[in-house]
N, C-alpha and C positions, 0 to 999 in steps of 0.2 A: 416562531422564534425570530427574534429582532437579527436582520442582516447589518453586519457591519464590513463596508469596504476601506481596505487601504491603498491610493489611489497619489501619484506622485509621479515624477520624470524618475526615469532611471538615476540608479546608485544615490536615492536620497534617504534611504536607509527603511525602506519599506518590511524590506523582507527579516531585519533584524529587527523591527520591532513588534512583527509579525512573532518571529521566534520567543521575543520577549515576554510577549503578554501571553501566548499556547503555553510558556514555559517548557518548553526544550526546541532541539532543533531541527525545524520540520523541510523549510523551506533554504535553499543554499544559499551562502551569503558569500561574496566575494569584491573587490572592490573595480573590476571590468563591468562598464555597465551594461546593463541588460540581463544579468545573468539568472533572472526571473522570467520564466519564459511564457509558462500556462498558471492559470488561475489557480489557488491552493485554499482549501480551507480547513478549520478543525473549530471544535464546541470549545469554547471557552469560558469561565465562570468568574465572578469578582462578586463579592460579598452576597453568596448563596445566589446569586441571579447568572442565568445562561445565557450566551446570544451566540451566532453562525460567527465566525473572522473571517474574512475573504482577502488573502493578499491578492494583486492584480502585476502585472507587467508594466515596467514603466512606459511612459508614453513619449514620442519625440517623431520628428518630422524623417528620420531616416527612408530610406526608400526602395529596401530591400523585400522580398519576400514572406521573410519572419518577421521583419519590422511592422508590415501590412497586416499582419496576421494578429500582431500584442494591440497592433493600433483598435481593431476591430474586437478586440477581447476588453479592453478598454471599457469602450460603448457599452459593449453588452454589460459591463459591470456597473456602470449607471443605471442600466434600467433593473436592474436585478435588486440593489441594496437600498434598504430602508437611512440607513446613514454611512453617511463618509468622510473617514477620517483623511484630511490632504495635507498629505505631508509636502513641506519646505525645507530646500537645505538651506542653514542657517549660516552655514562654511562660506559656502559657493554666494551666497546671495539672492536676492532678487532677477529671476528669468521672466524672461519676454512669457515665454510659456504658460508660467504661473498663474499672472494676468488671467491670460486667456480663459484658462481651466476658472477660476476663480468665477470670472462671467460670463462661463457656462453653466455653472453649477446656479446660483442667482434666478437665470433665466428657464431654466427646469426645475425650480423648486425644490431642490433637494439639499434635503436638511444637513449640514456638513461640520466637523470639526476641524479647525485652522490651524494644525503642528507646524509648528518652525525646527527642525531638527540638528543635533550636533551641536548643542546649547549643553556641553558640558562644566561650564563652569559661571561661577557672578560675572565674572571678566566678558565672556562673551555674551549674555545678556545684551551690552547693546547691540550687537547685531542685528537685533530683533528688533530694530527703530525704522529701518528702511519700508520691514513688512506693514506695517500702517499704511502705507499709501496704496494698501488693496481696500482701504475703506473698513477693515473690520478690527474692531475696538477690543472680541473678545477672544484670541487666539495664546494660543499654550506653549512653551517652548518647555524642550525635553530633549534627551541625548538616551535615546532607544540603547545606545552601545553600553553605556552605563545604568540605565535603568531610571535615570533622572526626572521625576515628575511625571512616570507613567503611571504613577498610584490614584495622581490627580486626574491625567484622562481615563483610567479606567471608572472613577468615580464618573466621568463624562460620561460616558457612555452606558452604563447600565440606567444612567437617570432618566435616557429614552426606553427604558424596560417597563412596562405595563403590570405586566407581572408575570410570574416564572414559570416555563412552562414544564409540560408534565414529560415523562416520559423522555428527556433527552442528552441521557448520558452515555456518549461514544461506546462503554464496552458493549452496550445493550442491542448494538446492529454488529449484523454477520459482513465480517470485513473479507472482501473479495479480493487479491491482487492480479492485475493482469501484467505477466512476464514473455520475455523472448527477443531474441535477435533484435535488433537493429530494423523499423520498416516493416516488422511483420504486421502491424494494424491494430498496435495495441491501444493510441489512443482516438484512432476513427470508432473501436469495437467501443470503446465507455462512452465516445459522445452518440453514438448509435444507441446504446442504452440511456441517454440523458436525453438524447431527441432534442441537444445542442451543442453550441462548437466550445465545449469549456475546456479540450483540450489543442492546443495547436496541433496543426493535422497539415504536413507540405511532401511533398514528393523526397523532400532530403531527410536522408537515413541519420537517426539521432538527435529530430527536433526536443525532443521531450527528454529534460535534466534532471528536472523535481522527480519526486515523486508526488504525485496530485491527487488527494485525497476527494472525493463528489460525494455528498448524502444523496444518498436515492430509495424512494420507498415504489415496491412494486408487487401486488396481489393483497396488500395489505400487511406484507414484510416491509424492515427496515434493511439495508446496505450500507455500508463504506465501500465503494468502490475507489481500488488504490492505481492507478498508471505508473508506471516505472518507465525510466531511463532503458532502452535498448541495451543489450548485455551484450558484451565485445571480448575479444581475446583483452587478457590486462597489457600485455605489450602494446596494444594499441591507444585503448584506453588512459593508459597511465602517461600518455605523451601530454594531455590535459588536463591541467587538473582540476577544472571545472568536472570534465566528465568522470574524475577519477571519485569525486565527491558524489557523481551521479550513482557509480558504480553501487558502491560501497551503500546508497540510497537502496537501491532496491534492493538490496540484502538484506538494510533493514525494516523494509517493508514485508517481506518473506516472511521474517522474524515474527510481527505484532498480526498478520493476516490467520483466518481462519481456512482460508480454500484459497489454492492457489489455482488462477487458469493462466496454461503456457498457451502462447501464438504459436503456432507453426504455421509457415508458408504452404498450403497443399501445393504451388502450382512448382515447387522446388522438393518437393518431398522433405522427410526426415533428415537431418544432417545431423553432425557428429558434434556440432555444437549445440542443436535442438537436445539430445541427450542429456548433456552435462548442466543444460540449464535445469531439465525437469529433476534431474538426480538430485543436482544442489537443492533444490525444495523438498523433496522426498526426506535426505540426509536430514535435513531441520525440523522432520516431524511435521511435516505438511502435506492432505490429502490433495492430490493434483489431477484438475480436469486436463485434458488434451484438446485444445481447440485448432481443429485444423480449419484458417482462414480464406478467405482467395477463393470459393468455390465457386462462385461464379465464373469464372476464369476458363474453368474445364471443357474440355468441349465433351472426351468422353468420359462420362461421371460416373457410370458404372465401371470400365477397366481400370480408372485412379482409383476409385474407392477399394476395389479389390487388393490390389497392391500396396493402398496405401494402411490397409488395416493388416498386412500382411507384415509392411513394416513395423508396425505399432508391437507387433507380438513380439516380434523380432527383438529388437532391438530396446523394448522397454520390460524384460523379462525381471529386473528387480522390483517392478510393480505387481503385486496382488491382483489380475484383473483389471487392468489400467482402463479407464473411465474416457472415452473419448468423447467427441462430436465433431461433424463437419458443417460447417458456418460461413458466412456471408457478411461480414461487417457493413459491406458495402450495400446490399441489400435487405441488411436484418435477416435473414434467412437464420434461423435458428438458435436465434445471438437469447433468445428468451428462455428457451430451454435450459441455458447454463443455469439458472438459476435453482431449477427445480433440485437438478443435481448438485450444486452446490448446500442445498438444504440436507440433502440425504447423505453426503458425505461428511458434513458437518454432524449430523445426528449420529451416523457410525462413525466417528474419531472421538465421541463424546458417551459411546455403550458404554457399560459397565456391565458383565459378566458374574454376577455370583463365586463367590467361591467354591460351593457345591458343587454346582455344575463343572467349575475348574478340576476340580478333583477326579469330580467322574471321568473326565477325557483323562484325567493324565495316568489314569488305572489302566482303561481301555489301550491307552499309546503302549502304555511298558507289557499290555497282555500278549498286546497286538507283536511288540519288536522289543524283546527285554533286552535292556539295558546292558552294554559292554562289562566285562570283568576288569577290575582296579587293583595291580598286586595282591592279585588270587581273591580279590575280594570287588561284589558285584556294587555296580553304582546304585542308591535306592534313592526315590526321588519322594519325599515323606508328602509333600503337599503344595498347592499353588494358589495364590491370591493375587489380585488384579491392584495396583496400587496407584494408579494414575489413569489421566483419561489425557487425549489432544497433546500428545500419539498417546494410544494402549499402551500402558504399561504393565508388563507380569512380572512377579519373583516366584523361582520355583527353587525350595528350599529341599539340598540334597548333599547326602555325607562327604561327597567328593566334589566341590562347584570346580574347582581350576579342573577336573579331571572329567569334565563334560564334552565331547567332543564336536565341533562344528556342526558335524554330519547329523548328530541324535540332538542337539539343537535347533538345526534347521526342522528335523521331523517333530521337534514338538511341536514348534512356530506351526508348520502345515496344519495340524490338527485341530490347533486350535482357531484357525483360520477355516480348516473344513466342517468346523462343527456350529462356528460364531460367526462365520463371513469374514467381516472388518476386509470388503472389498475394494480397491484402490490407498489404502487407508496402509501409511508405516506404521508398523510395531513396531516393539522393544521387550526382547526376555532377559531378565538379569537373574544367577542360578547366587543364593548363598547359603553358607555351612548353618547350620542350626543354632550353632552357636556365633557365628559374625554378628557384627554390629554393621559393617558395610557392605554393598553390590560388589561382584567383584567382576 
């Protein structure tokens, strides 16, 4: 699949036209620059043909940490993409910079397209006279914010397509997200599965804003792996509102993911925020691995482990069986394995049950613990069918639904969990009257 990189100084409108051409909003867009931090991609199509988009971090001489870090994400996005589109702001003018990049690109051969951006109008058209003095006759001006002439570089850019390839439509890979705290090693653990640095990775808690989408194929499966932004108290978070953007980012990554894996710190155990993150995924209908990371760290790994699976019971008792693993970002130590379990959870959030068989348990449950009486008249529960999959979903159809009680609820839920599994995995029972038209 034809790589396409978008490749520019910061705040020259990379990431909005990244947004533009994905067609919705993947990447945050704010006008503080930098505020693209790790590399982003998503499958893109323009007249039946596909290629990879790769937004990148703007590039500029600052001399900080993270600065070093987008610098060298940069590079690696040169050697990575078959084309590149480099964008110019057309506002701001011709930069020293520009140049530069221009006759690097030249001298590594790499095939490039020349956007002038923020050419919203005829008027400003001439702006676009100075950028001739890079020597190139055949450059495109377009306003990303409006959508201005991006039908023309899209035409550009599929003309470098060969022809369309098979197989490469986003729903068709098992989308992974990796959530947690602030620092817990959520995106060392994706580039430790990518076996490169395509996520920034620094000592400071809350490098990573986007959420950053990676294609990864491994055993002969395909992935989306998704990084999210560190999740924080909102009083913290919302002091930002870059980060408040992030926030809000990985929830909805949550949302479109098929498996979620939460980070937990082993070497800090369980916390009360570790909880409320994994609940919030559960709540959304989403099967959750528990990655406890850092294990290297440990010295004694038999008395953590004991205590720390001690907590897990503990403290995560509205999971089914809760699915963990103890893992090694840092060393790969076991970072492979998620996968295997991310298939099998995915295959159980996707059962389907028979109704048959629904039936027979729900004979068996009322044989077993009949049913409370309902103003001198007993609850009957006529029959159950399975109406959805990724969460389970049941309707159990009985002459009293508002008069079901939590308790004989919960006991049906067990059963059908003790007979079906749907291990780690949320359900959902909704009881209605025979005659309703809605769940209630």
């Amino acid at each position: 699949m034809l790589k396409v990189g978008i490749l520019g100084r910061p705040n020259v409108g990379k990431s909005t036209l990244f947004n533009r051409i994905a067609g919705r909003r993947i990447a945050i867009t704010d006008d503080m620059p930098g505020v693209t931090r790790d590399m982003l991609e998503t499958i893109c199509h323009w007249e039946g043909k596909y290629f990879l988009l790769i937004d990148t971090p703007g590039f500029d001489l600052k001399d900080d940490i993270i600065k070093k870090e987008m610098h060298k994400q940069f590079f690696s996005a040169l050697e990575e993409v078959d084309l590149v589109i480099l964008m110019l702001d057309g506002k701001e003018g011709l930069h020293p910079l520009d140049e530069i990049v221009v006759s690097m690109m030249r001298e590594k051969n790499i095939p490039f397209i020349l956007v002038v951006n923020k050419i919203d109008s005829d008027e400003r058209e001439l702006n676009v006279a100075e950028f001739y003095k890079l020597g190139i006759d055949d450059m495109l001006s377009i306003s990303a914010n409006h959508g201005r002439n991006v039908d023309i570089l899209l035409d550009k850019i599929v003309s470098h397509i060969k022809e369309n390839p098979e197989n490469c439509i986003e729903e068709e890979r098992l989308k992974i997200v990796v959530i947690g705290r602030p620092n817990m090693g959520k995106s060392s653990l994706i580039n430790a599965w990518l076996n490169e640095e395509r996520v920034i990775v620094t000592p400071i808690p809350g490098t990573t804003r986007d959420a950053v989408d990676s294609y990864f194929e491994f055993e002969g499966d395909k992935y989306i792996l998704i990084d999210t932004a560190g999740i924080r108290k909102k009083s913290v978070m919302f002091k930002d509102r870059i980060e408040k953007y992030g926030y809000y980012r990985a929830y909805d990554s949550i949302e479109r993911s098929d498996v979620v894996v939460a980070l937990i710190d082993a070497t800090e155990g369980v916390t009360e925020k570790d909880v409320k993150i994994v609940a919030d995924a559960y709540e959304l209908g989403k099967p959750v691995i528990i990655a406890l990371n850092k294990w290297d760290l440990l010295e004694d790994k038999a008395e953590a482990q004991k205590h720390l699976v001690s907590d897990i019971e503990d403290k995560f008792k509205f999971i089914y069986k809760p699915k963990y693993i103890f893992i090694s970002a840092a060393t790969k130590k076991n970072i492979f394995k998620i996968f295997k379990m991310a298939k099998q959870l995915f295959d159980e959030t996707n059962k389907r049950v028979p109704t048959s068989k629904l039936n027979e348990i729900l004979e068996i449950a009322q044989a077993k613990h009949q049913p409370p009486m309902i103003k001198n008249r007993r609850l009957k529960f006529y029959y159950m069918t399975q109406v959805g999959v990724n969460p389970p979903e049941f309707v159990v159809f009985v002459n009293y639904p508002d008069a079901v009680h939590f308790s004989y609820q919960r006991y049906l839920f067990n059963m059908v969990r003790e007979y079906f599994g749907f291990e780690g995995i949320p359900m959902k029972i909704h009881f209605r009257g025979k005659k309703d038209t809605k769940i209630n």
